[in-house]
Residue, then its C-alpha position, 0 to 999 in steps of 0.5 A: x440402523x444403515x440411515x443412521x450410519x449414512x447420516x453420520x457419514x454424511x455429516x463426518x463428510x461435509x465436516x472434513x470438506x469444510x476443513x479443506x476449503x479452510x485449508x485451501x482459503x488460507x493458503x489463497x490468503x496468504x498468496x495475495x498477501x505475498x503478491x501485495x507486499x512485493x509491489x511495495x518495494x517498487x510502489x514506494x520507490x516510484x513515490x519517491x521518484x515522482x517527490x524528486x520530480x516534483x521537488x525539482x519542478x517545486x524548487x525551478x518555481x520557488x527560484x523563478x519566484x525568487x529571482x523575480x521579486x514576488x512578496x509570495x515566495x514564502x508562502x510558496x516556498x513552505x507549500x513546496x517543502x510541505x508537499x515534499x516532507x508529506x509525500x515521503x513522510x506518507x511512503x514511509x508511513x505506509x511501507x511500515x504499516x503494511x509490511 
């Protein structure tokens, strides 16, 4: 009888850990959701800084194009707008996908 009582406390044991350390992962799971989802603020500002240099240096190109007379401006200027709409199109998309 006293190893049947040992065995069922053993097995009530193990079970109530188990449920703490679900407890506990929980708890670690949603601290790193935290932490992920306050770099997006400043990672998405940080796209959006990089899009406006690139723009500004897309833009001086496209003029220098331009003003020279190279047939190719078109083609430079739609690649330029493209890259531009994408890379805020692409920050938006994803601060709205994980947040």
């Amino acid at each position: 009888m006293t190893l049947k009582k040992y065995f069922v406390s053993a097995v009530f044991l193990t079970t109530a850990s188990c449920a703490f350390a679900q407890g506990n992962g929980l708890a670690g799971i949603s601290e790193a959701t935290n932490m992920v989802t306050s770099y997006f603020e400043p990672a998405t500002k940080l796209i959006y800084a990089i899009g406006a240099v690139v723009g500004l240096i897309g833009g001086v190109k496209v003029y220098g194009k331009f003003a020279s007379g190279d047939p190719d401006t078109s083609k430079t200027a739609a690649s330029w707008f493209g890259a531009c709409i994408f890379l805020i199109v692409a920050a938006t998309i994803l601060r709205s996908f994980f947040l």
